[in-house]
Structures are given as structure tokens and as C-alpha cells.
C-alpha angles and dihedrals in degrees: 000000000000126000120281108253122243120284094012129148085250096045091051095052089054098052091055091054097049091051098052131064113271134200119325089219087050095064127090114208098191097061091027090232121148104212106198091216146014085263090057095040090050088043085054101048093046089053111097091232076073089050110052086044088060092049092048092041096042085058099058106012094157095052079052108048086044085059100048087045093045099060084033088065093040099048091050092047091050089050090048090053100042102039099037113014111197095330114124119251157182105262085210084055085059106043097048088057087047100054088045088083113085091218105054128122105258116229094240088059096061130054095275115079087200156037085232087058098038085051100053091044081055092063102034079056105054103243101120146354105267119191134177114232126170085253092055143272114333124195128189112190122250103229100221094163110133097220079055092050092047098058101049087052084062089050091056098040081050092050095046093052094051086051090052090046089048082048101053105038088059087051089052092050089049089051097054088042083060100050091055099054092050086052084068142074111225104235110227118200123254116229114194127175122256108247120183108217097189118028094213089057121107109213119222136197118217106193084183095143109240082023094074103087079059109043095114089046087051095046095078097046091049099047075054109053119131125216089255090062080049088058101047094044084058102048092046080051090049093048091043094060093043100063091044089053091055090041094059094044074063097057102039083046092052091037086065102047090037086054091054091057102037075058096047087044090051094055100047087054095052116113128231121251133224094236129066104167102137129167118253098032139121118243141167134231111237106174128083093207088103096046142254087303094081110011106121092006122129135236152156130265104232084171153018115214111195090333096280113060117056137196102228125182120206133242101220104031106023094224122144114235120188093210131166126248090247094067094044123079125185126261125236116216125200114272115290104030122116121274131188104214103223105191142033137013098351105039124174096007129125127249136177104226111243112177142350123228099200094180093060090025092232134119134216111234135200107204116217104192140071130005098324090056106148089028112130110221118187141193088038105162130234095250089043094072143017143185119289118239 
């Protein structure tokens, strides 16, 4: 029988098979060959390649089956490592990805008879971490690499240094506390005993702070006031709050026109943002990804979705579009119309467009909301304004 010609159904069918993972009792570990089917596999073992591996393997089988078990072990360590790192997870996950490879070192081949077993040796090893869920075993791989090690011992060293700096920068604040304390006398309080000099004397008591060291001396003077110190006590009161009252008209005065240029000032400083979408307004459609219906047609923003993404509805055919900013552009109304100014100094505000300097393509505005009303602005640019809805 000749050989199948290329492309053929048959050919085909043989590729296919020879890509993906056969039998597992088709496959013939010594010689490391994969037969597609029980003819192929009988043919194989019949063939004296076979042969001369199962004398070599029947003199020595242990030094064999270590080997196999040996790169078995290796390979699925290395996939462990690479793939999944130290997270924890399922030993079935693994294999399967291992077995996935054509090439690999099949179990039956090695000294466990199964994954439960490898699994286990894994962890009594010290390979990995093993532990027993209802779903099944799980591993998580033990890092052991020195260049690993190494760096967490950096991070600890790190961590503990920090400690010890923490540490001794709050010694060092108790022992200036300390210091300090020793700098200063301690003042204990002096307790004397209340004598009454006259009989006939009322004794007061004047809590007025800073008056506190004279209150004996002051005793006398207060029992004494006339009605002229009275009077004087009460005019310097009245002036007092007098002063204070026009005082604070001043401030109150300066605090509102203060208010109205820290205002002004705020919003001259303000920069400018990358995005300008804002409700109410006209804009214009500038990509060609939806078609020659509604390139270079108009509509209105009824939303604004995460600043840069609108709802616009548009003027001909009513229909709602979610489009980007970057496929929108303002639109530029006849002098006189009503314009929302989108970017800058004056964001946000109305303004009635005055005039269009083609040659700068820019426009003077008059806003016409807000404290400014009445105020002229000019060079504003195209993009930084559009007609109102």
C-alpha cells in the first residue's frame, strides 16, 4: 500500500494523530516510542530495537526505574515552580499540564504507582507543603532556591532595622524627656494658714488668672471702690466693645470682597483637563467607524459616562450612540448664540459667543453666568467651548 498523498483525508488523519497524546498502553517507556494503535505496539515490541532495551533494562531494573523516577520527579518540580510558584494548588491541575507535554516520563513507568502516592512522598520529602481536602490533595512548593533565600533574608534584615531605628529614636525622645525634667525644679506647693488681721474685714477672693500671687494685697482696695472708679470701669467696657463692633463690620466688609478675589484668583490658577464631555451641549461625530449615517452629523450629550464616554443623541435620526471623546469635536454656533465654555479658566460658565478670529481659531466670549456676568474673555480656543442644547 502506497503512501497517502498530501493533504488527503488519510494524511490528515495521520497528522492529527501523531500531534496529540496517545494511549497510555500504546506507549513504550524503554525506548521512549508512542505506537497509535495495538497493531503498531505488537509490531514494536516484536522489533529487535525492543529486544536489545529489555536486555539492557532486565540487567540492571532498579538503576532504570530510579532514573525514570528521577526526571519524573524533576520535570514535575520545575513545572510546579515555573507555572505556579508557591501558590497552593490542586496535584490533578498539575498533572494534567504536565502530561500535556508528548515527551514526558509516564508514572507507570517510576516507583509510585500513583499521583496519591507521589503526592504524599512530595510532602514527607519536603518538597512541598501536601495537604487532604474533601476535593482532593493540594501542594504548594517549598522555594528552596538560594538567590530566594537570600533575598528574604534582605527583607528581614530590612524589617528588623527599621524596628531598631523605631527603637532608638523613641529612647532618644525619653531621654530628652528626662533631661528636661531633670533641668527643672519641680515646684511644690506652699500651704499657709488663713489669719484674719481685723475682725470686722471680709476676706475675698479675686480668681482673676495672673491676679492670683495679690489677692490679699487687692482685698482691701476692692471692699473700698467708689462709685467714680465704677464709672470709669464701665466707659473703658463700652469703648472696648465698640471698637470691637466696628472692627469686626471691617472684617466682615474685607472678608467679602476678599472672598470675591480669592475666587477670581482660584479660578485663574486653575489647569486645564484632558477631558471636556458635558451634558446639554452640541457636538459633532468625527469617526467613520459607524458609517457614512452619522460621520460628520450633529447631536446632543444627554450623559456623561466616567468623563470620557457620552451618550449622544442625535439631531436627524434620533438614535442614541455611546461614543468616546475622541470621536466627538465641538460645535461652533453664529455670533450671538449661547455657548458652555468646557476648559480653562472659566469652566463650566455661559457665554453668549461674540466674535471668531479665524486666523488664531479662537473666539471672544461674554459670560453670562455667575459672578463675572458681564465680564469679555478672549482667545478662547475651538475645543475649549460648544453650542448650548
Amino acid at each position: 500500500m502506497g503512501k497517502a498523498e498530501f493533504l488527503s483525508p488519510k494524511a490528515i488523519s495521520n497528522r492529527i494523530k501523531s500531534k496529540g497524546l496517545q494511549k497510555l498502553r500504546w506507549y513504550c517507556q524503554m525506548c521512549q516510542k508512542q505506537c497509535r494503535d495495538e497493531n503498531g505496539f505488537k509490531c514494536h515490541c516484536m522489533s529487535e530495537s525492543h529486544q536489545r532495551q529489555l536486555l539492557l533494562a532486565s540487567e540492571n531494573p532498579d538503576q532504570f526505574m530510579d532514573y525514570f523516577s528521577e526526571e519524573f520527579k524533576n520535570d514535575f518540580l520545575e513545572l510546579i515552580r515555573r507555572r505556579f510558584g508557591t501558590k497552593r494548588v490542586h496535584n490533578n491541575i498539575v498533572y494534567n499540564e504536565y502530561i500535556s507535554n508528548r515527551e514526558h516520563v509516564h508514572m507507570n513507568s517510576t516507583q509510585w504507582e500513583t499521583l496519591t502516592d507521589f503526592t504524599k512522598w512530595l510532602g514527607k520529602e519536603g518538597y512541598c507543603k501536601v495537604d487532604e481536602t474533601p476535593k482532593g490533595w493540594y501542594i504548594q512548593y517549598i522555594d528552596r532556591d538560594p538567590e530566594t533565600i537570600r533575598r528574604q533574608e534582605e527583607l528581614e534584615k530590612k524589617k528588623k532595622q527599621d524596628l531598631d531605628d523605631e527603637e532608638r529614636s523613641a529612647k532618644f525622645i525619653e531621654e530628652q524627656v528626662r533631661r528636661g525634667k531633670e533641668g527643672k525644679e519641680e515646684e511644690t506647693p506652699v500651704f499657709t494658714e488663713l489669719k484674719r488681721e481685723n475682725e470686722e474685714e471680709k476676706v475675698v477672693f479675686n480668681l482673676a488668672k495672673g491676679l492670683s500671687n495679690s489677692a490679699a494685697s487687692s482685698s482691701k482696695s476692692s471692699t473700698s471702690l467708689g462709685p467714680s472708679a465704677l464709672q470709669v470701669a464701665a466707659t473703658s467696657v463700652k469703648r472696648k466693645e465698640s471698637s470691637h463692633t466696628s472692627e469686626s463690620k471691617e472684617k466682615k466688609k474685607k472678608s467679602a470682597l476678599d472672598e470675591i478675589i480669592e475666587m477670581e484668583e482660584q479660578k485663574k490658577k486653575t489647569t486645564r483637563v484632558d477631558y471636556w464631555l458635558h451634558p446639554n451641549i452640541i457636538v459633532k461625530v468625527v469617526t467613520k467607524k459607524l458609517g457614512e449615517k452619522y460621520y460628520k452629523k450633529k447631536g446632543v450629550i444627554k450623559e456623561v459616562q466616567e468623563k470620557y464616554t457620552a451618550i449622544v443623541k442625535m439631531t436627524d435620526s434620533g438614535d442614541k450612540l455611546k461614543l468616546d471623546q475622541s470621536h466627538l469635536e465641538t460645535v461652533i454656533p453664529a455670533p450671538g448664540k449661547r455657548v458652555l465654555v468646557l476648559n480653562g479658566s472659566y469652566r463650566e460658565m455661559e457665554a453668549i459667543l461674540e466674535s471668531i478670529d479665524e486666523r488664531t481659531f479662537s473666539a471672544t466670549l461674554i459670560l453670562d453666568s455667575g459672578r463675572l456676568k458681564g465680564k469679555k474673555i478672549d482667545g478662547i480656543a475651538y475645543e475649549d467651548f460648544s453650542k448650548l442644547a
